[in-house]
Structure formats: structure tokens, C-alpha cells
DSSP file (Angstrom, degrees, kcal/mol; ACC not computed):
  #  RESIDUE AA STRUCTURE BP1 BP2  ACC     N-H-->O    O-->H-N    N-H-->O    O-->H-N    TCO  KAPPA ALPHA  PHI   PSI    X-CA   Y-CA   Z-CA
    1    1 A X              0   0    0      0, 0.0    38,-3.2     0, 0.0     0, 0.0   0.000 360.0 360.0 360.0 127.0    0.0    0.0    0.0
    2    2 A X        -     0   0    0     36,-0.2     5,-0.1     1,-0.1    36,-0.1   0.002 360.0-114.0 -30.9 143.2    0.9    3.6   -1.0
    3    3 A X  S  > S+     0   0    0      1,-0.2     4,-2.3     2,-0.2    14,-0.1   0.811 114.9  53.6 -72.2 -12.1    1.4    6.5    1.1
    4    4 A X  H  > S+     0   0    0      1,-0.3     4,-1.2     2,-0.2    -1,-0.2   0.603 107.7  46.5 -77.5  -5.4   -1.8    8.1   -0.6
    5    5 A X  H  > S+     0   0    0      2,-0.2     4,-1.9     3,-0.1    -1,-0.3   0.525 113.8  51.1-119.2  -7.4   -4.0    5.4    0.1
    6    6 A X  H  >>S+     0   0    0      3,-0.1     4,-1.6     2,-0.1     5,-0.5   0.739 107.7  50.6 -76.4 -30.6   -2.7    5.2    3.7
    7    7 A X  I  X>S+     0   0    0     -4,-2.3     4,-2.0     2,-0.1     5,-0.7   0.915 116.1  42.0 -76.9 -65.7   -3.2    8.5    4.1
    8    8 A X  I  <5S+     0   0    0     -4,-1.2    -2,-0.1     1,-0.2    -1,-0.1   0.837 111.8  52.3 -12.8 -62.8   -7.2    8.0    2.6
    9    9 A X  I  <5S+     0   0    0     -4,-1.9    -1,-0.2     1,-0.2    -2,-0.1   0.979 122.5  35.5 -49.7 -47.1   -7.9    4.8    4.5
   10   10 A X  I  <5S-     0   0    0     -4,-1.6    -1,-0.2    -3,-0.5    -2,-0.2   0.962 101.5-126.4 -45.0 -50.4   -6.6    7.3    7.9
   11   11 A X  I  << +     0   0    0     -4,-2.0    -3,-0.1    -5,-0.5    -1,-0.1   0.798  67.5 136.4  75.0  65.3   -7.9   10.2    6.9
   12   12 A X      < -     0   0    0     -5,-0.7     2,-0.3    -6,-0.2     3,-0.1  -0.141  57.4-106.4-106.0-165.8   -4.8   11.4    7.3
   13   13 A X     >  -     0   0    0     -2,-0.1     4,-0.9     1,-0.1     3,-0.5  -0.868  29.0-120.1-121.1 149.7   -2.6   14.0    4.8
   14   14 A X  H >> S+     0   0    0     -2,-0.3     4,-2.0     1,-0.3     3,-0.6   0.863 114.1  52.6 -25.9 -70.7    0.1   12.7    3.0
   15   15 A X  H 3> S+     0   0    0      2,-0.2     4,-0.9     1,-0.2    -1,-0.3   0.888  99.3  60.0 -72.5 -35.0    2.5   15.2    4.8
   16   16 A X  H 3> S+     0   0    0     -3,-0.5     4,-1.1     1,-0.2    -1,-0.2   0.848 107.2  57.2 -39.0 -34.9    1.4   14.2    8.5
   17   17 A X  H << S+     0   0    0     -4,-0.9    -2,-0.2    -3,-0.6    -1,-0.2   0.823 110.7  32.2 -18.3 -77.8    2.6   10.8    7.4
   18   18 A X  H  X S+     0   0    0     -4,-2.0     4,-3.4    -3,-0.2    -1,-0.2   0.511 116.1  62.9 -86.0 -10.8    6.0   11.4    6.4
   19   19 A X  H  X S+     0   0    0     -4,-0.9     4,-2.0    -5,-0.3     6,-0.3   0.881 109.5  40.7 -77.4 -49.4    6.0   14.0    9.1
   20   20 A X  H  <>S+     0   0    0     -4,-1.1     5,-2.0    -5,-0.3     6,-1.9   0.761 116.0  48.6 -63.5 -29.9    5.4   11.3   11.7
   21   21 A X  H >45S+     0   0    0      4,-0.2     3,-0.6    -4,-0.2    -2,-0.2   0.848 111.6  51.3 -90.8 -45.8    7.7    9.1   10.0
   22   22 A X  H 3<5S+     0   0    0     -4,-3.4    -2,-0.2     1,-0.3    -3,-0.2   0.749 110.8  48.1 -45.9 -45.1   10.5   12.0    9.9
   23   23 A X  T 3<5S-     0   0    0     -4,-2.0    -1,-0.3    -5,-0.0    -2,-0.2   0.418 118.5-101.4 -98.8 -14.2   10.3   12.8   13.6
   24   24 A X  T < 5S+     0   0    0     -3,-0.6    43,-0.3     2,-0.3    -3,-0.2   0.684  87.5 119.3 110.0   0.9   10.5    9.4   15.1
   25   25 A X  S   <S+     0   0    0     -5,-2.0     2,-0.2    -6,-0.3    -4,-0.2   0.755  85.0  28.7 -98.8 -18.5    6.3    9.1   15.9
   26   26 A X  S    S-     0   0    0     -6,-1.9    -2,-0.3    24,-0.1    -1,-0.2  -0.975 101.7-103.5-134.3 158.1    6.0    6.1   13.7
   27   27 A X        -     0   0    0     -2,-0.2     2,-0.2     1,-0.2    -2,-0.1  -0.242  64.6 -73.5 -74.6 160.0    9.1    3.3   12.9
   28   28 A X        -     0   0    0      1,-0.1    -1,-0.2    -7,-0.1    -6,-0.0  -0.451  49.4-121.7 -62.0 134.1   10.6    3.9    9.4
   29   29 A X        -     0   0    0     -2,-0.2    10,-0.1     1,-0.1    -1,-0.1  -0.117  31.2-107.7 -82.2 151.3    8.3    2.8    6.6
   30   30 A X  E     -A   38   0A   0      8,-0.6     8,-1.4    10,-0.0     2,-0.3  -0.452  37.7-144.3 -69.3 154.7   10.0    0.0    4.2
   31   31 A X  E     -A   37   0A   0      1,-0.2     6,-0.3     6,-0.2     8,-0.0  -0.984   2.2-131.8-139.6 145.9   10.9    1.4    0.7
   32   32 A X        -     0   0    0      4,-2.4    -1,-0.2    -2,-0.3     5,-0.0   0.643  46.2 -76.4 -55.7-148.0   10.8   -0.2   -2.6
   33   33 A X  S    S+     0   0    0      1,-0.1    -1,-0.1     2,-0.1    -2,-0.0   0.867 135.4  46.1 -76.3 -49.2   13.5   -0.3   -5.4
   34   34 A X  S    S-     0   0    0      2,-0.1    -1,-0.1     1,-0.0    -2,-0.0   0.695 121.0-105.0 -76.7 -15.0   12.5    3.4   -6.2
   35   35 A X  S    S+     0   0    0      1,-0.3     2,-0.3     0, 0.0    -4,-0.1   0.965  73.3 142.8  89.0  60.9   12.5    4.7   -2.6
   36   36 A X        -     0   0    0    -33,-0.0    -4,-2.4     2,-0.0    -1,-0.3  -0.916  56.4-105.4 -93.6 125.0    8.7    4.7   -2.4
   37   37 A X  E     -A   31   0A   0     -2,-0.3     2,-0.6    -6,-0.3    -6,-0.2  -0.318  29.6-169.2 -55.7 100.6    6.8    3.7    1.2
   38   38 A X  E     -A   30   0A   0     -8,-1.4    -8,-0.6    -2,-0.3   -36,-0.2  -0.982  20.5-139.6 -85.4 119.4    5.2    0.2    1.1
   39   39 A X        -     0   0    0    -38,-3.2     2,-0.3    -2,-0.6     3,-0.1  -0.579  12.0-150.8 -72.8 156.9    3.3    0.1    4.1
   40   40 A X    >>  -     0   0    0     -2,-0.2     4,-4.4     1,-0.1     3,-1.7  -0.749  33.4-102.5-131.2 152.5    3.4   -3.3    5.9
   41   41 A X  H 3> S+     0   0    0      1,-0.3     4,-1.8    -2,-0.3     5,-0.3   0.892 132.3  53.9 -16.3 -62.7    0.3   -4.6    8.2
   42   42 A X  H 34 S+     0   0    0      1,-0.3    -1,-0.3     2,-0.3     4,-0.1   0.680 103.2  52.4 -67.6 -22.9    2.6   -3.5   10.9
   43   43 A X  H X> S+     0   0    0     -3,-1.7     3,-2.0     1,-0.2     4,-1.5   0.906 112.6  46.2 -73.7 -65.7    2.9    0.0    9.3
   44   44 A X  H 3X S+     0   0    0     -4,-4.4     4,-4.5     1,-0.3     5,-0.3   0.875 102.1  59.1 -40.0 -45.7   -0.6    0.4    9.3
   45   45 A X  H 3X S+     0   0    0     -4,-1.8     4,-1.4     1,-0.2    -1,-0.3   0.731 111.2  48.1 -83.4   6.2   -1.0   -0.8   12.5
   46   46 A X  H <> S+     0   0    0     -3,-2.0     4,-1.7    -5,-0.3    -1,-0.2   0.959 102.9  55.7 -36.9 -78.2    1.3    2.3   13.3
   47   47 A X  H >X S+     0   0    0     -4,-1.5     4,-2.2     1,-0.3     3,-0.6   0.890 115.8  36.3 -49.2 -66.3   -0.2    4.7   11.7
   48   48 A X  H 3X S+     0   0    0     -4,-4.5     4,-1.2    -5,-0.4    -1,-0.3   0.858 107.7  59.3 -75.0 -15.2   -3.7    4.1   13.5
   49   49 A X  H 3X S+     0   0    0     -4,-1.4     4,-2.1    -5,-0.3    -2,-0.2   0.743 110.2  43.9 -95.5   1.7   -2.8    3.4   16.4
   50   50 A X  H XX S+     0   0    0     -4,-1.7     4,-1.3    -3,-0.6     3,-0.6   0.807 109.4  58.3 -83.4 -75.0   -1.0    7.0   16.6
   51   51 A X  H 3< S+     0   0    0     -4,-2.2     4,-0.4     1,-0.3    -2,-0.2   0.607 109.4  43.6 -30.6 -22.5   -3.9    8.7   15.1
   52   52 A X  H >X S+     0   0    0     -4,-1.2     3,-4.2    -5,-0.2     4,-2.0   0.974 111.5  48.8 -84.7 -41.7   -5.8    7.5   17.7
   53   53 A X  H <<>S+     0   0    0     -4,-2.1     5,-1.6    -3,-0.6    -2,-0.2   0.936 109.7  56.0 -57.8 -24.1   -3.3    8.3   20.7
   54   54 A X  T 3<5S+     0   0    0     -4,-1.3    -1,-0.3     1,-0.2    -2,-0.2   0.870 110.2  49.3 -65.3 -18.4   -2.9   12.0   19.1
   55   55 A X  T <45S+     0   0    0     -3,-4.2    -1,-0.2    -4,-0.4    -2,-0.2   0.939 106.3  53.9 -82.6 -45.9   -6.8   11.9   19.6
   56   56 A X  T  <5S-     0   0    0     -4,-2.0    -1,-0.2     1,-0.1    -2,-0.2   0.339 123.5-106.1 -37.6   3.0   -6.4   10.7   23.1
   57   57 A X  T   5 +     0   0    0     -5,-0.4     2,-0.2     1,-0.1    -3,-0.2   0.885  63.6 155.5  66.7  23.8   -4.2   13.6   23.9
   58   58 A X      < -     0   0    0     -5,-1.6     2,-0.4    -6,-0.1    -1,-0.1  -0.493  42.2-118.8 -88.4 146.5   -1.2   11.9   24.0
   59   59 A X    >>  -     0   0    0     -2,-0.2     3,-2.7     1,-0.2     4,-2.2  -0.656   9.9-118.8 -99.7 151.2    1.6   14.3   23.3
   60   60 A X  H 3> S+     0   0    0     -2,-0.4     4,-4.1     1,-0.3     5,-0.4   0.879 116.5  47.9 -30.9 -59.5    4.3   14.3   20.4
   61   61 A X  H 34 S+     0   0    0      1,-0.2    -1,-0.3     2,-0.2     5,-0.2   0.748 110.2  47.1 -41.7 -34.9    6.9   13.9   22.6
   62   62 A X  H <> S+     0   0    0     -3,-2.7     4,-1.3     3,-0.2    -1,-0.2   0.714 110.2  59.9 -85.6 -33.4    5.4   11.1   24.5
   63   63 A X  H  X S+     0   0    0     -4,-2.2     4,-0.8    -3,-0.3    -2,-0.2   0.947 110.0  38.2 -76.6 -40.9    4.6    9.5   21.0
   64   64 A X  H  X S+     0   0    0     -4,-4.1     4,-0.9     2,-0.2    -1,-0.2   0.638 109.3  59.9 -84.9   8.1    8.3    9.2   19.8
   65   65 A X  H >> S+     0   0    0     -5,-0.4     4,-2.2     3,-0.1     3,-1.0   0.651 111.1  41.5 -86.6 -78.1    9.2    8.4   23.1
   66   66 A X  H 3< S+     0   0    0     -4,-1.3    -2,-0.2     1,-0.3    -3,-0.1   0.631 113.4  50.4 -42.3  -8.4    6.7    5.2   22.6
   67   67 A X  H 3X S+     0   0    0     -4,-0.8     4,-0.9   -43,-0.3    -1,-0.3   0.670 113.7  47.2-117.5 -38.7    7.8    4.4   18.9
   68   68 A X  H XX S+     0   0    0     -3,-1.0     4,-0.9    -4,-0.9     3,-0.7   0.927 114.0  49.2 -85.4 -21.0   12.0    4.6   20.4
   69   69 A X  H 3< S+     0   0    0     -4,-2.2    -1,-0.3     1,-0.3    -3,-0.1   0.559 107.1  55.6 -68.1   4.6   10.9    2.1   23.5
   70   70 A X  H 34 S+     0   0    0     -5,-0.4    -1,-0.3     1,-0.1    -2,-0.2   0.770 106.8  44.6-109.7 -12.8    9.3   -0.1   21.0
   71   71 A X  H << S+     0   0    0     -4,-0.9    -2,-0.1    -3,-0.7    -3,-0.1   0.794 102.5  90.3 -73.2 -14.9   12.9   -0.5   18.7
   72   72 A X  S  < S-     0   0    0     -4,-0.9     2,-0.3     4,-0.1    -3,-0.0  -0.004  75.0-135.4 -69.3-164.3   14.6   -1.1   22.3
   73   73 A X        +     0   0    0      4,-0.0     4,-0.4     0, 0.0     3,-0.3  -0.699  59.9  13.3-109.9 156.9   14.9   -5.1   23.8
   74   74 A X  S >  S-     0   0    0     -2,-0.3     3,-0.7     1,-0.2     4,-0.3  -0.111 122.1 -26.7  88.4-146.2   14.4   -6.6   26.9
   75   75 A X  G >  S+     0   0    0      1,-0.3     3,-2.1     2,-0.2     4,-0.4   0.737 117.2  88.8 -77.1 -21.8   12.3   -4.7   30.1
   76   76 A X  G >  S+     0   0    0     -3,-0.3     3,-2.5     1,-0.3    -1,-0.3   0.930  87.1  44.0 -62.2 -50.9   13.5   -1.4   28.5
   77   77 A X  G X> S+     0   0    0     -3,-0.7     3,-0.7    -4,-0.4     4,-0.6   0.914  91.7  86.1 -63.3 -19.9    9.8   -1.3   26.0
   78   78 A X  H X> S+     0   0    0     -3,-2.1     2,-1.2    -4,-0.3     3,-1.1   0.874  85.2  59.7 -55.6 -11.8    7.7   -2.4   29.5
   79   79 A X  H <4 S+     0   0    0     -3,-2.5    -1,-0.3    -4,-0.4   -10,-0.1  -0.182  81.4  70.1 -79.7  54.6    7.9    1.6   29.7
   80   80 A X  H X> S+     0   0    0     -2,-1.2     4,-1.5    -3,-0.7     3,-1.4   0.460 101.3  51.6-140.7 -42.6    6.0    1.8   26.4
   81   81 A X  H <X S+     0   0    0     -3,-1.1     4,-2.6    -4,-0.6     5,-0.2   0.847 106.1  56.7 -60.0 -22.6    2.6    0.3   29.1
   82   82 A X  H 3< S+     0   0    0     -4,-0.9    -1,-0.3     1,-0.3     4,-0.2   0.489 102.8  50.8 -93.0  12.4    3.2    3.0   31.5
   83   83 A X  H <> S+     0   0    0     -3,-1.4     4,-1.9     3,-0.1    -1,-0.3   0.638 113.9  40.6-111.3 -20.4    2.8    5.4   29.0
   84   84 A X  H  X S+     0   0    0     -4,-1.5     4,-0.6     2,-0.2    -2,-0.2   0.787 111.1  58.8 -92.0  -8.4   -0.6    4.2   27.7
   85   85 A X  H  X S+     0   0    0     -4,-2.6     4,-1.0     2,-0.2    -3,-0.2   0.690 108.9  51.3 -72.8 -20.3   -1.8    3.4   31.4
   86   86 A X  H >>>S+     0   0    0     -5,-0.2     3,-1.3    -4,-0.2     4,-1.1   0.943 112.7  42.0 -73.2 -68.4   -1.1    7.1   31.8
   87   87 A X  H 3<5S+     0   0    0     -4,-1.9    -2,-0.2     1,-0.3    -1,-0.2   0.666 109.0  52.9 -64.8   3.1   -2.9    8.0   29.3
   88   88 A X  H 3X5S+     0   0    0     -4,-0.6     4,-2.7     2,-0.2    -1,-0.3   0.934 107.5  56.9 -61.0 -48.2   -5.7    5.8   29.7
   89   89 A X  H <X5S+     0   0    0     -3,-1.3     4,-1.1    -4,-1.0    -2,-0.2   0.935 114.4  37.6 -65.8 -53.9   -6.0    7.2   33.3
   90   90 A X  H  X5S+     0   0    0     -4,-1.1     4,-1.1     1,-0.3    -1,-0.3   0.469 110.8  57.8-105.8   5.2   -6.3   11.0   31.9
   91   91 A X  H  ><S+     0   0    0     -5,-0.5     4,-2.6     2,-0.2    -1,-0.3   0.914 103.6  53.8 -74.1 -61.1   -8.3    9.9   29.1
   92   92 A X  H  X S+     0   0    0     -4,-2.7     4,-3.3     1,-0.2    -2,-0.2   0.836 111.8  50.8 -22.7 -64.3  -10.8    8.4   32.0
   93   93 A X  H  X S+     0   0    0     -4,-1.1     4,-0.5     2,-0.2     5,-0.5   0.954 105.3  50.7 -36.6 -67.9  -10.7   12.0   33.5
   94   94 A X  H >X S+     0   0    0     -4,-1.1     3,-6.0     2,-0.2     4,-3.2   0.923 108.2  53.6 -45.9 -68.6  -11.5   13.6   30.7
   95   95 A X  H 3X S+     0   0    0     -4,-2.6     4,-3.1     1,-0.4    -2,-0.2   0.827 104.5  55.2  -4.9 -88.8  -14.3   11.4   30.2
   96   96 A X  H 3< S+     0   0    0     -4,-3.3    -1,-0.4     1,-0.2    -2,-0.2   0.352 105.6  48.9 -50.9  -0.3  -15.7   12.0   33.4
   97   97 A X  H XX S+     0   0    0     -3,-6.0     4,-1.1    -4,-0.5     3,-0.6   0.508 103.1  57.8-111.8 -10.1  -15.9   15.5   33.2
   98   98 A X  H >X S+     0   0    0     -4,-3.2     4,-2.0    -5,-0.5     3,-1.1   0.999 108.8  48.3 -55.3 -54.9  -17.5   15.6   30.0
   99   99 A X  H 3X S+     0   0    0     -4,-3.1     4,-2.7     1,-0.2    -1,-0.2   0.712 108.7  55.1 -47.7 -16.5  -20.2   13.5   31.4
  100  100 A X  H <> S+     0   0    0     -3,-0.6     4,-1.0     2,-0.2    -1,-0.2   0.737 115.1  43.4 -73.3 -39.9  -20.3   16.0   34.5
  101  101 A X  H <X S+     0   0    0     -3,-1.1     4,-1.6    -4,-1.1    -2,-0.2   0.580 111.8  51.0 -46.6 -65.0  -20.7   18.3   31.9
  102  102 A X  H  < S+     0   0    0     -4,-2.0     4,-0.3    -5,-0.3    -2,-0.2   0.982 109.6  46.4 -40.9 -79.4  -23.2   16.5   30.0
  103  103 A X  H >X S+     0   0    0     -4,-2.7     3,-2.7     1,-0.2     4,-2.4   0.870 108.0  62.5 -61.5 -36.4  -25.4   15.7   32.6
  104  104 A X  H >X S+     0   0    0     -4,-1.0     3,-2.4     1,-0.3     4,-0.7   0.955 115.5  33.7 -55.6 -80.5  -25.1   19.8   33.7
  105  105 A X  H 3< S+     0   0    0     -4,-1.6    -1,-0.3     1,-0.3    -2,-0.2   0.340 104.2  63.6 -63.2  11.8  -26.5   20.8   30.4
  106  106 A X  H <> S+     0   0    0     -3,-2.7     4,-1.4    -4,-0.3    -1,-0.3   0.549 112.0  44.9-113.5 -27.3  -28.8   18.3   29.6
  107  107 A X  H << S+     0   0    0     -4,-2.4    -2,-0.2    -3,-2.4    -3,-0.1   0.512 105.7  55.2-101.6  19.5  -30.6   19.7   33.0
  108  108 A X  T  < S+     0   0    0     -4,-0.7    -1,-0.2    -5,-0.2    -2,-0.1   0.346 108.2  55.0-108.8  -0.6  -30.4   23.1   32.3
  109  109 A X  T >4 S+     0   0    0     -5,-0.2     3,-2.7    -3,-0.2     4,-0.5   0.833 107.4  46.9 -41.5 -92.0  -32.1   22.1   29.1
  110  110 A X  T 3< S+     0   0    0     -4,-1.4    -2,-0.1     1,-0.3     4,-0.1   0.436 119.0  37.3 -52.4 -14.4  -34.8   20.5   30.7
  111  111 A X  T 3> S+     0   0    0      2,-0.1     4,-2.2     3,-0.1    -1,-0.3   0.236  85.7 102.6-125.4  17.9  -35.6   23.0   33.1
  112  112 A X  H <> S+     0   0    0     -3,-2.7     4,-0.7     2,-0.2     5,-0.3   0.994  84.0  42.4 -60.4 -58.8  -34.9   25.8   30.9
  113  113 A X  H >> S+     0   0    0     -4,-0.5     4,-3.4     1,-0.2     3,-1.3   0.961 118.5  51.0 -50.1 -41.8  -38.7   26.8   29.9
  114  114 A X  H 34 S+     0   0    0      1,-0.3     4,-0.3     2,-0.2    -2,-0.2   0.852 113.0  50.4 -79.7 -31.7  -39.8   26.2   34.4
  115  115 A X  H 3X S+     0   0    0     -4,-2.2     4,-0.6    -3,-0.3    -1,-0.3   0.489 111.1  41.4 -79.7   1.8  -36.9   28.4   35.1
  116  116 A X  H <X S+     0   0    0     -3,-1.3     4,-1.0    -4,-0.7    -2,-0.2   0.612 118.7  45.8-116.1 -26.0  -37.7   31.3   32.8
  117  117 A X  H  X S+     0   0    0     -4,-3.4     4,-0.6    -5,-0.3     6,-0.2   0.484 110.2  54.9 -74.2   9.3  -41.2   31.2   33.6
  118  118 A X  H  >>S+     0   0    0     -4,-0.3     5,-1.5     2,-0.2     4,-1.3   0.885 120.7  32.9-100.2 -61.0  -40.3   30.9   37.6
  119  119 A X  H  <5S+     0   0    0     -4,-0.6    -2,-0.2     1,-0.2    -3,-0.1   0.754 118.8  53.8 -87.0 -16.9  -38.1   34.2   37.3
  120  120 A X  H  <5S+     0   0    0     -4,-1.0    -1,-0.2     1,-0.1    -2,-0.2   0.889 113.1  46.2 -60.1 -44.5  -40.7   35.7   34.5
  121  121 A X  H  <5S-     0   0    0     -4,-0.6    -2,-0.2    -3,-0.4    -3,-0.1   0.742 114.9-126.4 -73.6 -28.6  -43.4   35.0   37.2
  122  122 A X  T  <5S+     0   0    0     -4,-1.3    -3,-0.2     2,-0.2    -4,-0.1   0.178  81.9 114.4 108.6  -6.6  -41.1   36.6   39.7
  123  123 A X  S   <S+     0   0    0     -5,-1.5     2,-0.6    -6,-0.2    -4,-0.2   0.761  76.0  48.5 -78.1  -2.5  -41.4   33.3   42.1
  124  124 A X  S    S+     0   0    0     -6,-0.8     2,-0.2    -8,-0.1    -2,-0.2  -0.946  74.4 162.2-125.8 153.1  -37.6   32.6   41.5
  125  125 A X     >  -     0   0    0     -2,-0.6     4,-0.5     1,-0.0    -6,-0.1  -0.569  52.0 -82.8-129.3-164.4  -35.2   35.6   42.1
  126  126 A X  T  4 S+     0   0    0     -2,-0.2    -1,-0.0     1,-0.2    -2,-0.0   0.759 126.3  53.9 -86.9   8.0  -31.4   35.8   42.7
  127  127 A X  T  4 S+     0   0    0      1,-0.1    -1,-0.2     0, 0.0    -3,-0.0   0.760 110.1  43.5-106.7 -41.8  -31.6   35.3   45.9
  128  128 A X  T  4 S+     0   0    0      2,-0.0    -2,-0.1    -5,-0.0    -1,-0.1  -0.012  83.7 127.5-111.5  21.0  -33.6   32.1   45.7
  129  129 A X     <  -     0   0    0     -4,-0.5     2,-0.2     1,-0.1    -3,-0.0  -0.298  59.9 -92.5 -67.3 153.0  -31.8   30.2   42.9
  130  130 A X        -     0   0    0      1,-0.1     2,-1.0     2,-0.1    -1,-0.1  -0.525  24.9-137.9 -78.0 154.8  -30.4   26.8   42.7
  131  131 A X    >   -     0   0    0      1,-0.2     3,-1.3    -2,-0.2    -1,-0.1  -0.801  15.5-168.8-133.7 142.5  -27.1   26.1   43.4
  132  132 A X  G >  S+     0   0    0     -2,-1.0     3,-0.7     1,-0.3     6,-0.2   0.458  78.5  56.1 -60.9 -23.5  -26.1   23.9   41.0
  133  133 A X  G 3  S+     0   0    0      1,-0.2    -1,-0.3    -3,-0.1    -2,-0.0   0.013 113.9  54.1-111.5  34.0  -22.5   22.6   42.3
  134  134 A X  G <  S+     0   0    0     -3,-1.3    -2,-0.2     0, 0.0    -1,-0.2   0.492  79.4 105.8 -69.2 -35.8  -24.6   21.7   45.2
  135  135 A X    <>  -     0   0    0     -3,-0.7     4,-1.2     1,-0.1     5,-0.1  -0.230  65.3-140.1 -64.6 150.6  -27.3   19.7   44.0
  136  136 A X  H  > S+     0   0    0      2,-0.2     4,-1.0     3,-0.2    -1,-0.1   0.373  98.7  69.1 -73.7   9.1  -27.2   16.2   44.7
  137  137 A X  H  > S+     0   0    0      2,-0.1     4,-1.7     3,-0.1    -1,-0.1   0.930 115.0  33.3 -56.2 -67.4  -28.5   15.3   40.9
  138  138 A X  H  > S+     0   0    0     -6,-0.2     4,-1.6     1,-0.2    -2,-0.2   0.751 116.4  50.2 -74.0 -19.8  -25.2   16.6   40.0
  139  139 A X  H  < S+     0   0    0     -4,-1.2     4,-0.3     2,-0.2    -1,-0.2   0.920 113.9  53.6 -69.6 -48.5  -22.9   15.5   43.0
  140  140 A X  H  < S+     0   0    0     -4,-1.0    -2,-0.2     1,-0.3    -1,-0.1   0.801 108.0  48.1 -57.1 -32.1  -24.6   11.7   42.4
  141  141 A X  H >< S+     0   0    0     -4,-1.7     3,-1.2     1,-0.2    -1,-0.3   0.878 101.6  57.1 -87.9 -25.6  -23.8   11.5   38.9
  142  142 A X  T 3< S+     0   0    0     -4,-1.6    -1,-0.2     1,-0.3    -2,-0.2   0.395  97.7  65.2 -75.7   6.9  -20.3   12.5   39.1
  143  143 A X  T 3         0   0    0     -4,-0.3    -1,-0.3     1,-0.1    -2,-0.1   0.416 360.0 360.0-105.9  13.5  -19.9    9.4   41.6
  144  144 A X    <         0   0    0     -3,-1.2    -1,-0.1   -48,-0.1    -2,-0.1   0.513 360.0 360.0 -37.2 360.0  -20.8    6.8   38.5
């Protein structure tokens, strides 16, 4: 496979590719007789499995750090788990406050018309508003 049809299948650009390959974020690609990139299975499985950590928030630096622990031997790559168990863990975070997040706008939705007729009606004021990083709705759900 071609770098242009790796970059399609990714939905990648052609130059993030070689950019990735240039800096050390993915291992160097095999090259034919002409000097042209064959991707290998293995290349591919490169390729996606950095696009996804760069979606995960993993940083360049931490991705060519993970690409030179994977050329080492011996215990030296076991650091290549502790860097995706970190990011797993702050992926998890993230996670959990986007649902925190979620849930927060999904009831401020849902009471949006009874709380603009409450303070239209004059029966809720500033005085007598919820607060919201009080409620137990929101305290309960963030303990999922």
C-alpha cells in the first residue's frame, strides 16, 4: 500500500505521514526499489494506532518516546505500558468530566422553559436560585 492510500484509508494528509515518520512518531516505513513507502500490516498498524493516541491527547513527545521504547529489547519497551496506562488514566478524566458536563446541560435544558417562567413570574429571584454545584442530581452523577 501507497502513502496516498494510507493517508485516505486514515484520513490522514500525505505530509502528517511522512512528518510522523520524519520525527521518530511512527518506525521507518520499508521502501521499494524506487524509494517509495510500502506500508506493511505493521505500518498500518502504526499509523492508526498514533492517530488515535494524538486523539487521546497523547503528546508528540510522549509518541516518539513510545515508537523509540518499541525499537529497544528486553524490560526497557515495558515503559512503552506505562505510558498508555497514563494515558488511559487521563483519558478516564477527561471522560468524566465531559459527562459532569453532559449531565449539567442536559438539565439546564430540561428546566430551561420552568426556570424562565419561575423568574418571568417573579417566584424565583437571585436570591432564591439553585445552586447547581450543590445539587445532589449533579454530586450523584459524578460518583458513577
Amino acid at each position: 500500500m501507497n502513502i496516498k492510500e494510507v493517508a485516505d484509508m486514515f484520513d490522514l494528509t500525505v505530509d502528517t505521514i511522512r512528518y510522523y515518520e520524519r520525527i521518530g512518531v511512527i518506525p521507518p516505513i520499508t521502501r521499494d526499489e524506487k524509494g517509495y513507502r510500502v506500508f506493511t500490516k505493521r505500518d498500518l498498524n502504526w499509523v492508526y494506532l498514533v492517530k488515535n493516541l494524538r486523539k487521546a491527547g497523547l503528546s508528540i513527545e510522549s509518541l516518539v518516546e513510545f515508537a523509540t521504547l518499541s525499537q529497544l529489547e528486553g524490560d526497557e519497551r515495558l515503559a512503552q505500558k506505562d505510558i498508555l496506562r497514563e494515558q488511559l488514566k487521563e483519558l478516564d478524566e477527561k471522560i468524566e468530566e465531559m459527562h459532569k458536563t453532559r449531565d449539567l446541560l442536559a438539565y439546564k435544558i430540561d428546566t430551561y422553559d420552568e426556570h424562565i417562567a419561575k423568574f418571568n413570574a417573579g417566584e424565583m429571584t437571585e436570591d432564591n436560585i439553585d445552586e447547581l454545584w450543590t445539587m445532589e442530581y449533579f454530586r450523584s452523577k459524578s460518583n458513577k
